[in-house]
C-alpha positions as CSV (number, residue, x, y, z in Angstrom):
1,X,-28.5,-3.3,-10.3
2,X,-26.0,-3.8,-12.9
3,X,-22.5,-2.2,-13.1
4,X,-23.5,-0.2,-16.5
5,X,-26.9,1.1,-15.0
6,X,-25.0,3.1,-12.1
7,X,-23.2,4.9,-14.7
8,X,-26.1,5.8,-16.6
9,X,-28.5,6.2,-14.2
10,X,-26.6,7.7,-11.6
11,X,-23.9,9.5,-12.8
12,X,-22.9,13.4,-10.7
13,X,-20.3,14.3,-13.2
14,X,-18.4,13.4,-16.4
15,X,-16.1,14.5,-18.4
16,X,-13.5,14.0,-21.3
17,X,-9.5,13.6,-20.6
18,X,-6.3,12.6,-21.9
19,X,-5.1,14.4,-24.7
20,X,-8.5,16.4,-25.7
21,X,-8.5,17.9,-21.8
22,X,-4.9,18.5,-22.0
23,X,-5.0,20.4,-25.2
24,X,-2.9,18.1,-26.7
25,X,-5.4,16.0,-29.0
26,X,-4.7,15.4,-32.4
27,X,-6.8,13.8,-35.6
28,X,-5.7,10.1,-34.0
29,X,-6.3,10.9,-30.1
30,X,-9.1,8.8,-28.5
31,X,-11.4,10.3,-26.6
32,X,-11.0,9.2,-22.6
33,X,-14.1,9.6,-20.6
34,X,-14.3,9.6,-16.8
35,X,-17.1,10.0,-15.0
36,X,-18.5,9.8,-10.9
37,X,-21.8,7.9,-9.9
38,X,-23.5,8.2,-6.6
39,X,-24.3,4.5,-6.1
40,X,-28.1,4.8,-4.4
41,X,-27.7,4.5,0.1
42,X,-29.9,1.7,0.0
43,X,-27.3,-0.5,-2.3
44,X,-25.3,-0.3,0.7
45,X,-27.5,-2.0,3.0
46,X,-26.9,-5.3,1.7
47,X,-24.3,-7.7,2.0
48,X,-23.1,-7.0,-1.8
49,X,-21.7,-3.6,-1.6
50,X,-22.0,-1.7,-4.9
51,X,-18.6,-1.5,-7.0
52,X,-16.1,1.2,-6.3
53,X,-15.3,1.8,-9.7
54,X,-16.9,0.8,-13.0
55,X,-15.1,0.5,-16.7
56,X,-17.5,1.2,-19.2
57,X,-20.6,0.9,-20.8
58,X,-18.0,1.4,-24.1
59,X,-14.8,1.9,-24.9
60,X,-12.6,4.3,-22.7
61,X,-15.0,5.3,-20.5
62,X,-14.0,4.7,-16.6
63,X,-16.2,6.1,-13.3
64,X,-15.3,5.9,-9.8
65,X,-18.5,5.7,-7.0
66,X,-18.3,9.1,-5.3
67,X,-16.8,7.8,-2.1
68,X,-14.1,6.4,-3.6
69,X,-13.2,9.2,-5.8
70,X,-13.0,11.6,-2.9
71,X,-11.0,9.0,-1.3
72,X,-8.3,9.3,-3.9
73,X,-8.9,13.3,-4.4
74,X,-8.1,13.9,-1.0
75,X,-4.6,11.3,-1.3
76,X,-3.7,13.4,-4.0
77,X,-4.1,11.3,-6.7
78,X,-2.9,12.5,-10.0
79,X,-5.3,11.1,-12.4
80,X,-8.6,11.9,-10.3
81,X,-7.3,15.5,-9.4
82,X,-6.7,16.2,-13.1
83,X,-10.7,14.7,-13.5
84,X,-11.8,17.3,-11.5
85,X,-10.7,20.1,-13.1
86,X,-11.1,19.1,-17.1
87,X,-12.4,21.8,-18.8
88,X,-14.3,19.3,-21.0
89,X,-17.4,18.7,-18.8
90,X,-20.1,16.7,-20.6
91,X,-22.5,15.7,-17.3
92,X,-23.4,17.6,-14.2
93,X,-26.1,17.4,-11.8
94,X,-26.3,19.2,-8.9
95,X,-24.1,16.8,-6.6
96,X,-21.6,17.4,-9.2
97,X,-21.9,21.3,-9.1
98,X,-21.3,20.9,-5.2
99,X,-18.0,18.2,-6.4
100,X,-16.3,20.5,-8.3
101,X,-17.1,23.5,-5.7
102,X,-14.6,21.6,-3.3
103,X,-12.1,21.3,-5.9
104,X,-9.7,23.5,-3.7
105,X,-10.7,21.3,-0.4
106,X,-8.4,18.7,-2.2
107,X,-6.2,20.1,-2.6
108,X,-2.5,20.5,-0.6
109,X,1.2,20.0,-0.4
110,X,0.5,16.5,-0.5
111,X,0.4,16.7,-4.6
112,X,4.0,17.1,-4.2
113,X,4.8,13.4,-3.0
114,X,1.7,12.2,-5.3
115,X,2.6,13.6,-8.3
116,X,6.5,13.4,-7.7
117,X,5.6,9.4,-6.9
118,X,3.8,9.2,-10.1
119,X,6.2,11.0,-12.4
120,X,9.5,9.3,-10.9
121,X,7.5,5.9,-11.9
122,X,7.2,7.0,-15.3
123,X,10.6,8.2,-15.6
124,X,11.7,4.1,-14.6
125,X,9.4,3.2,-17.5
126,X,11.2,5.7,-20.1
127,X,14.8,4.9,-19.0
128,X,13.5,0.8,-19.0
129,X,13.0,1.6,-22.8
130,X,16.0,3.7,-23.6
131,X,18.1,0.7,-22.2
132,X,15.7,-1.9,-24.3
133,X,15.1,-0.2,-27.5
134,X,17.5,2.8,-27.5
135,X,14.4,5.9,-27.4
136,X,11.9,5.9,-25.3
137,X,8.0,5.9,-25.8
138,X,7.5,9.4,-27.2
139,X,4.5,9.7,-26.0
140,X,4.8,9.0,-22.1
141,X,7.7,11.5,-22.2
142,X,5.5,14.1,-23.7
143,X,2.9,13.3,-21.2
144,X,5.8,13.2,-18.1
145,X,6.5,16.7,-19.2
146,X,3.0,18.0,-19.2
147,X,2.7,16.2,-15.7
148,X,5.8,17.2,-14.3
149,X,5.0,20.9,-15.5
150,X,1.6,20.6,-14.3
151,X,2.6,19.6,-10.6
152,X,5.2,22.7,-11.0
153,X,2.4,24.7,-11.9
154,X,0.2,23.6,-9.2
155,X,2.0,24.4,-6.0
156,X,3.6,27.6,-7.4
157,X,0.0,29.5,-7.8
158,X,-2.1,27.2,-5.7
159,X,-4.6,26.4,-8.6
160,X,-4.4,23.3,-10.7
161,X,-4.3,23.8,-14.7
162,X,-4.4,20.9,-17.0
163,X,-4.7,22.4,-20.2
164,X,-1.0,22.9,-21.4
165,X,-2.2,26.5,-23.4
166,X,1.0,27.8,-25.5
167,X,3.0,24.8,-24.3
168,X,1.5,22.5,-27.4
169,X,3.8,22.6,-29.7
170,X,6.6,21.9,-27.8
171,X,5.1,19.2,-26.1
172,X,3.4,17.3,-29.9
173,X,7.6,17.9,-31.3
174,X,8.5,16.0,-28.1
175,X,6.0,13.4,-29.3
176,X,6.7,13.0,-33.0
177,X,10.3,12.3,-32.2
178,X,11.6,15.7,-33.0
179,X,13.7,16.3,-30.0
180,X,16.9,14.5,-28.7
181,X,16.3,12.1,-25.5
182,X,19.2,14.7,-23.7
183,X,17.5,17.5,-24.4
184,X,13.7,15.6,-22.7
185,X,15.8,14.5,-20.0
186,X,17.5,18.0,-19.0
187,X,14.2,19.5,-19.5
188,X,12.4,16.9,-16.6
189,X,15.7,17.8,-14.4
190,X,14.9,21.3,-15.0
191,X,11.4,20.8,-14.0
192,X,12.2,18.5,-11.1
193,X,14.1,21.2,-9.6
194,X,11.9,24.1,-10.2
195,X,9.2,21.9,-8.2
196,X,11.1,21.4,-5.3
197,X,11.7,25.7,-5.6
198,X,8.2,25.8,-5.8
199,X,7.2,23.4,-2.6
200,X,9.2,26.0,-0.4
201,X,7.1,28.7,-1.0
202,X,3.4,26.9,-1.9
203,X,0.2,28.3,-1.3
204,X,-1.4,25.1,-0.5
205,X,-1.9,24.2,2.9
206,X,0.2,21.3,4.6
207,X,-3.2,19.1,4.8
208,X,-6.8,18.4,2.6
209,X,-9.9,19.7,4.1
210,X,-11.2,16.2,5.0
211,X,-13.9,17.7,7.1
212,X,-15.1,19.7,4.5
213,X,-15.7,16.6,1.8
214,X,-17.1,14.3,4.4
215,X,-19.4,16.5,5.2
216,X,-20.5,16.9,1.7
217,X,-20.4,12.8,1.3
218,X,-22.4,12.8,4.7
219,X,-25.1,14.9,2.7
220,X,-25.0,13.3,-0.8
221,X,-25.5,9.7,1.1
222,X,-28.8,11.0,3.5
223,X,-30.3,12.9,0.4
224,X,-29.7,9.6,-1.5
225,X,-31.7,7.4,1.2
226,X,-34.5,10.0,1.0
227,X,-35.2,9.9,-2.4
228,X,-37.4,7.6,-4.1
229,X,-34.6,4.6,-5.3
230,X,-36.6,2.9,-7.9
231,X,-34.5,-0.5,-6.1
232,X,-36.7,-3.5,-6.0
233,X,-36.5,-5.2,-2.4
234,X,-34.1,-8.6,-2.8
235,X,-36.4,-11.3,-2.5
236,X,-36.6,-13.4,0.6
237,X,-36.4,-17.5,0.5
238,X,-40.2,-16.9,2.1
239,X,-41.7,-14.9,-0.4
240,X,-39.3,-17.2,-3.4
241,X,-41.3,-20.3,-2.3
């Protein structure tokens, strides 16, 4: 089984990001899709273990096998939390339903460290290109602000919001140019510190709910081997000859 037939064929949930998800799109913005598969059980009994991710079929598409993705969800990863909660959803089967019924089991104070990680490593590559160029990439600091105000966001109420609602405009001047590189960088301080506020008084508990997820992985896996596959048995060197 091909790379590009796991995506088609066995695709839980997809959706769009980026900009469009964030409510930031405009007439130039691409269209990001990200998706999760549920590679077949029997796949894994074999020496060649499915992939863990897949790029494509097309341009700007990117899927994660389920077990991976709720790997990452459950570390707190930016990028796959965000996935989870786009409110551009172009795919679900019933596995998916039951994904993005756990969205809150993956969530935790832990987002603080991930997405503080995350942000501070964007911040080196903005101040990298003040120092080279004199400005920095408008549009990663428009996108650090979104993030930054996202993770503030996030452990204040508990729920995670990726659309940026009445924030647009701000953000798209911050973009074109339109506001001074001081002014970005007292905002991100601003933010930075209202986080740290925030992380004092979260609603999130301290840990995931691992048990919860494996459980549902445990499930999604056994109802996989069940079902009928539609995987040809590998041929032997007996039956080749």
């Amino acid at each position: 089984m091909q790379p590009e037939d796991l995506v088609r064929d066995h695709t839980i949930y997809a959706c769009v990001m980026g900009s469009r998800a964030f409510g930031l799109a405009t007439e130039t913005s691409d269209t990001d899709r990200r998706g999760v598969f549920l590679a077949p059980t029997p796949l894994f009994w074999r020496f060649e273990k499915p992939p863990a991710h897949v790029e494509g079929p097309g341009e700007e598409r990117f899927s994660w096998e389920l077990e991976r993705f709720c790997e990452l969800a459950l570390r707190g990863n930016p990028n796959v939390l965000e996935c989870l909660h786009s409110p551009l959803v172009e795919h679900l089967d019933d596995t998916g339903r039951e994904l993005l019924s756990l969205r809150g089991a993956f969530l935790s104070r832990q987002v603080h460290d991930t997405f503080t990680r995350y942000a501070l490593g964007q911040r080196r590559k903005l101040d990298a290109d003040v120092r080279t160029t004199g400005a920095p990439r408008w549009k990663h600091a428009m996108h650090l602000l979104r993030l930054l105000t996202t993770a503030r966001d996030l452990l204040r109420t508990g729920e995670l919001r990726i659309d940026v609602g009445d924030g647009r405009e701000a953000l798209l001047a911050v973009k074109r140019g339109e506001v001074p590189w001081a002014e970005v960088e007292a905002r991100m301080a601003r933010l930075a510190t209202a986080t740290e506020e925030a992380l004092r008084r979260t609603p999130l508990p301290a840990e995931p709910d691992r048990a919860r997820v494996s459980d549902f992985l445990f499930r999604a896996r056994r109802a996989s081997a069940a079902a009928p596959a539609g995987i040809p048995a590998p041929r032997t060197a007996e039956a080749a000859r």
